[in-house]
C-alpha positions, 0 to 999 in steps of 0.5 A: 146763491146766484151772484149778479153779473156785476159781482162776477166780472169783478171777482173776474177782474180781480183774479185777472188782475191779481195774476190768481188766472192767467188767461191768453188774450182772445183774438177771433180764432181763439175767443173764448165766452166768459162763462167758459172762463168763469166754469173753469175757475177753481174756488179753494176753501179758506184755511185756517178761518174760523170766524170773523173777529173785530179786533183784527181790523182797524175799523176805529180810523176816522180819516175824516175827522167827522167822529164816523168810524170807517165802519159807521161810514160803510154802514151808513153808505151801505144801509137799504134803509135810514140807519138809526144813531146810538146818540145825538152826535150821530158818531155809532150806528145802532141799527140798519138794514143790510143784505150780506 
């Protein structure tokens, strides 16, 4: 799968950020291009991951009170499409569209 240059510069800039790559600051005899930056990344497989298992995140936390899990929040903001309610309240998302 092809990732968007967005995408990237931010998994770039997290790993930076984090102290995961260290990379000296460029100056003019020593600048180097992104991509060579980004080609020498190593990505190491999870471990210990099987699979994603609900429980093990707080998704019920509804900060603002507006009875909108963070995860109906997430899905609604995140949604190609109008998302479709389980009830009246509007408080659980039952359908969407969303690209992984």
């Amino acid at each position: 799968m092809r990732r968007s240059a967005p995408a990237v510069l931010t998994v770039l800039g997290l790993l930076l950020w984090s102290g995961a790559v260290d990379v000296a600051p460029a100056t003019a005899a020593t600048s180097v291009p992104a991509a060579t930056l980004l080609s020498r990344l190593v990505v190491a497989p999870e471990s210990g991951a099987t699979s994603y298992v609900r429980t093990r995140f707080a998704y019920p936390v509804d900060a603002d009170h507006d009875c909108q899990s963070t995860r109906a929040e997430v899905l609604i903001q995140e949604s190609s499409r109008t998302v479709a309610f389980s009830s009246r309240s509007h408080c659980v998302v039952a359908k969407g569209r969303w690209t992984s």
